[in-house]
C-alpha positions in Angstrom: -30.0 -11.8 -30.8 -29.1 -14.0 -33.7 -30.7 -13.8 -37.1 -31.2 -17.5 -38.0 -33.2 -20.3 -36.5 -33.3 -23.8 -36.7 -36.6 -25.7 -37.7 -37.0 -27.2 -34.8 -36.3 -23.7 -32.6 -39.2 -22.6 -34.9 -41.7 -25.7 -34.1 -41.5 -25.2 -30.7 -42.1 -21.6 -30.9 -45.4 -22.1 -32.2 -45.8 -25.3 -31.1 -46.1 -27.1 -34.5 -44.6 -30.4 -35.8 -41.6 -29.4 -37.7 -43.4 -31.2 -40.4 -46.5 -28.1 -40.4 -43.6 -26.1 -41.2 -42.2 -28.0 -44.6 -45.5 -28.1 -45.3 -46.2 -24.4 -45.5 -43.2 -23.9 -47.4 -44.4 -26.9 -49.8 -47.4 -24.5 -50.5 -45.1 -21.2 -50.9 -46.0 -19.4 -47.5 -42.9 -19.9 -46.0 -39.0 -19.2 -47.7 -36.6 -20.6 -45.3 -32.8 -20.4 -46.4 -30.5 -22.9 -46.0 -27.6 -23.1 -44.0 -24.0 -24.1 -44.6 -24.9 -27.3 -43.4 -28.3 -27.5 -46.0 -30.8 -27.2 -42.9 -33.3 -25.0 -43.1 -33.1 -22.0 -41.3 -35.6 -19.3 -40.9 -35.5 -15.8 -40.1 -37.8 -12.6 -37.8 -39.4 -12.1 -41.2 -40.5 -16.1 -41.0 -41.5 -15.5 -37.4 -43.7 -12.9 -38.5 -45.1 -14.4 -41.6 -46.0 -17.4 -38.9 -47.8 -15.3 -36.9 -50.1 -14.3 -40.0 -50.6 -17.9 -40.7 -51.5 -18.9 -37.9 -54.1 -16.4 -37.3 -55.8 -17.3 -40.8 -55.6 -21.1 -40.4 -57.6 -20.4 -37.4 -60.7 -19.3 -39.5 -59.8 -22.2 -41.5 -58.6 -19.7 -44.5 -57.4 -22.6 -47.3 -53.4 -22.4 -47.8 -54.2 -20.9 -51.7 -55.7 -18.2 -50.3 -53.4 -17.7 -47.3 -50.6 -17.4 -50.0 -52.3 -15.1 -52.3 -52.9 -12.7 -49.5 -49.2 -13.1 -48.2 -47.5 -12.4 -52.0 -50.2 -9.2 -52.1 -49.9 -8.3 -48.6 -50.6 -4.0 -47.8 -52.6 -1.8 -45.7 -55.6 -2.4 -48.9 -55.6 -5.9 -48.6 -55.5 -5.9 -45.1 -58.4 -4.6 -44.9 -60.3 -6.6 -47.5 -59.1 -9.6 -46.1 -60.6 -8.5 -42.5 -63.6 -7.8 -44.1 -63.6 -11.6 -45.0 -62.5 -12.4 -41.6 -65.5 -10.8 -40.0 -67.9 -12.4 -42.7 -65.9 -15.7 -41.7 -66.6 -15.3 -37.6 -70.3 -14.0 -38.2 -70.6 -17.8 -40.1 -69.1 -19.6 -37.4 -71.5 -17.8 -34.6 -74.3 -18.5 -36.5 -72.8 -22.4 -36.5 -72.1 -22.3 -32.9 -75.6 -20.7 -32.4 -77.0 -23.7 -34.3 -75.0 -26.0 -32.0 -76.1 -24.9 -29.1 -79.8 -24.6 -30.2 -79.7 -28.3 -31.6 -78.0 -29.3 -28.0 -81.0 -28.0 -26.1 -83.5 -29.4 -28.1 -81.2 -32.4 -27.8 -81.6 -32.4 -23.9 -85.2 -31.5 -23.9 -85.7 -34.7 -25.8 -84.0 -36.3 -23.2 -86.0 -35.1 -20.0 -88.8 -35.1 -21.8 -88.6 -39.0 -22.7 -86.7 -40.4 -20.3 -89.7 -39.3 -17.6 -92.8 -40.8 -20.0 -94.8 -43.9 -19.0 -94.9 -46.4 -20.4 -97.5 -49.2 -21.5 -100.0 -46.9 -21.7 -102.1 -46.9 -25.4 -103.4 -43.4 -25.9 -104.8 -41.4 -28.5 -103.5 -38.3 -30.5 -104.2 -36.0 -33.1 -101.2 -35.6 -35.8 -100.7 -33.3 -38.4 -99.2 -34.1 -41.5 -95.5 -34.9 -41.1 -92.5 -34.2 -42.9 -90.1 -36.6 -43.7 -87.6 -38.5 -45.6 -87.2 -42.1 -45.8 -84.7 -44.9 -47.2 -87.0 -48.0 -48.3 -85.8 -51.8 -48.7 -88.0 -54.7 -49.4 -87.5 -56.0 -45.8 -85.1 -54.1 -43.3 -84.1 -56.3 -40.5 -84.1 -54.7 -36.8 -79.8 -55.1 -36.8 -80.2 -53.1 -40.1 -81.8 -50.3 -39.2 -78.9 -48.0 -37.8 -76.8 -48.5 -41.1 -79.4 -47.7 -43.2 -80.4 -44.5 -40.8 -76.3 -43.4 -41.3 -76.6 -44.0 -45.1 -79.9 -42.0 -45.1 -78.2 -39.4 -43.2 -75.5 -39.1 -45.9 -78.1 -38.1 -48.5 -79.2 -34.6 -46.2 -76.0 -34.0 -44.3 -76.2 -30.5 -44.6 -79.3 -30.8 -42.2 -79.7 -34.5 -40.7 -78.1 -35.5 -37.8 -77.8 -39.1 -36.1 -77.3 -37.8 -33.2 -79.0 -34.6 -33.4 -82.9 -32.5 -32.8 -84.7 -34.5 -35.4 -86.4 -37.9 -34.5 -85.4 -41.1 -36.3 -87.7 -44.3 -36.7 -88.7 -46.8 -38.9 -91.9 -48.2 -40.3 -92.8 -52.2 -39.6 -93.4 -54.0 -43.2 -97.1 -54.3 -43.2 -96.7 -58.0 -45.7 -94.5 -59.4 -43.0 -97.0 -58.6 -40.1 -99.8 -60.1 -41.6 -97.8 -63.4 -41.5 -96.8 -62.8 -37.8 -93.6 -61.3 -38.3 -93.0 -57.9 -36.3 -89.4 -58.1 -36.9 -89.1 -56.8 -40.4 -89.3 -52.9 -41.8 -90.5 -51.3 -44.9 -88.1 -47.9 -44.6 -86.0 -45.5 -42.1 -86.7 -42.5 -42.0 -86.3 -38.7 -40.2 -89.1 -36.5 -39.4 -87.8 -32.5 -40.5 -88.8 -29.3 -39.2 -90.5 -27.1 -41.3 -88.5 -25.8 -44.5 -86.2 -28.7 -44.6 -86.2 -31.1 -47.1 -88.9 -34.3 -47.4 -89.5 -37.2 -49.3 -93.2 -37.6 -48.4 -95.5 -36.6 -45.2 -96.8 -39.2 -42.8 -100.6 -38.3 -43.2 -102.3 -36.3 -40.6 -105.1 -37.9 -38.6 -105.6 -39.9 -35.1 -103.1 -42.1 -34.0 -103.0 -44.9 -31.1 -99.5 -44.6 -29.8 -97.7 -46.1 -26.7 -94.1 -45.9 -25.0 -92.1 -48.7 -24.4 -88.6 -49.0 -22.6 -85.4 -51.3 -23.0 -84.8 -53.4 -26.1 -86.0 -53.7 -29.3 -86.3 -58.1 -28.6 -90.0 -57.4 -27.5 -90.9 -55.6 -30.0 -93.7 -58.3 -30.2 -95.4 -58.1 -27.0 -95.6 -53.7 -26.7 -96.8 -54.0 -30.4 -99.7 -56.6 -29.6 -100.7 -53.8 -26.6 -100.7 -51.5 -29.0 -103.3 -53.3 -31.0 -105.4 -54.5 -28.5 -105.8 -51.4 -27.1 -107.0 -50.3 -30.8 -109.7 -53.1 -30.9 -110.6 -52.2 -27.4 -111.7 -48.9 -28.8 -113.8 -50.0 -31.7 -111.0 -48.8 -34.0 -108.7 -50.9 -36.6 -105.1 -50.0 -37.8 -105.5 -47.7 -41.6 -101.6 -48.4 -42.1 -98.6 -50.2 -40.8 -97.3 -49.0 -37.6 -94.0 -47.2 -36.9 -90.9 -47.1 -34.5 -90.0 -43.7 -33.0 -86.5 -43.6 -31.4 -86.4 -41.3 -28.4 -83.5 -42.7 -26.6 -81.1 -45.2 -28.2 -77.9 -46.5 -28.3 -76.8 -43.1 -28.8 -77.4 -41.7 -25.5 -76.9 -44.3 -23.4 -75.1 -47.6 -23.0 -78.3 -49.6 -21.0 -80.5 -50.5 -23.3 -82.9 -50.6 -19.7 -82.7 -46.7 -20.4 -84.0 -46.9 -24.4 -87.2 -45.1 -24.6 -89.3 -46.0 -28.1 -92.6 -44.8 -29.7 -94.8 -47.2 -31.2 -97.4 -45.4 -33.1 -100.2 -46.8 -35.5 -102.9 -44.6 -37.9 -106.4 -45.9 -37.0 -110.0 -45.4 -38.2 -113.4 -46.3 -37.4 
């Protein structure tokens, strides 16, 4: 067996880019010595120093502290660092745990939705609901997604686009009483319990109806909507607002987009 091994022997090894391998010794993990010929050449001890880093970039260790714990390397800090490396794995299962809770609340949303009828104005009883919102002084309909990403930038640690929480938006109240049904006040997220807010959307009874496809009719479901509150002796105590149940970013046919409208009323 020979004692010296070219870079790219080395890169194929471990299946790395030979350029992974300049860049560990860039950062002082690895000491390859050069050859007669000035190529790098690396040795068993490399080999084995690999196999360490490779196990520690796989908890996503940073290269700092990969190097620290390769220049200070014994039995002692073995064990310290697997301490680490257990806290490390217990962080990522309570992640993937996350994941997979946020998936199925993700596909529940989606049964759940994609099964509702539509057209139908009912009544409901709402508690008070957290949420946080992004306001402009009018937020056209093509607007709406940008603004819900740049909203989602503010609370990434707990905000999703495409995630559990529900997204909507809230129709400018100025711009409906001139006729226009088109324009919004603010985008916002409704948050679970403990998570942060901006405001609540008051409790109290709400007309509400489902409405599928595109957002172009927006006029006609809304007018339902309203008519269905007149028809029951009630009248609208604030603007109405969008919930997105199904959008763009579960399916491609917009035949398939299920959306909430939803209005506070009073007597």
């Amino acid at each position: 067996m020979k004692d010296l091994y070219k870079i790219h022997e080395i890169a194929r090894l471990f299946r790395l880019h030979p350029d992974t391998l300049r860049y560990y010794e860039e950062r002082g993990l690895l000491h390859p010595v050069r050859g007669e010929s000035g190529y790098r050449m690396y040795t068993i001890q490399d080999v084995c120093t690999l196999n360490v880093i490779r196990s520690l970039r796989e908890l996503d260790l940073p290269t700092e502290d990969i190097r620290f714990y390769l220049e200070r390397r014994s039995v002692e800090e073995t064990l310290s660092l697997l301490d680490r490396q257990e806290s490390l794995l217990e962080e990522k299962l309570a992640s993937l745990r996350a994941a997979r809770q946020e998936a199925r609340q993700r596909r529940d949303r989606l049964e759940r939705y994609r099964a509702v009828p539509e057209g139908q104005v009912r009544l409901t009883e709402e508690g008070p609901r957290p949420y946080v919102f992004l306001r402009e002084n009018v937020i056209l309909e093509k607007e709406i997604d940008f603004l819900l990403k740049k909203l989602e930038g503010r609370h990434q640690d707990y905000i999703k686009v495409i995630g559990a929480q529900t997204m909507g938006a809230v129709l400018d109240g100025e711009s409906l009483r001139r006729g226009i049904c088109n324009h919004f006040s603010c985008v916002f997220f409704l948050t679970p319990p403990g998570g942060p807010r901006d405001a609540l959307l008051p409790a109290g009874r709400y007309a509400g109806l489902f409405y599928r496809g595109g957002y172009d009719h927006l006029d006609r479901h809304l007018e339902t909507l309203l008519q269905g509150v007149r028809d029951r002796g009630l009248s609208p105590a604030a603007p109405p607002l969008e919930l997105y149940h199904i959008d763009v970013h579960d399916t491609r046919h917009e035949s398939e987009y299920v959306t909430e409208l939803q209005v506070l009323v009073e007597d």
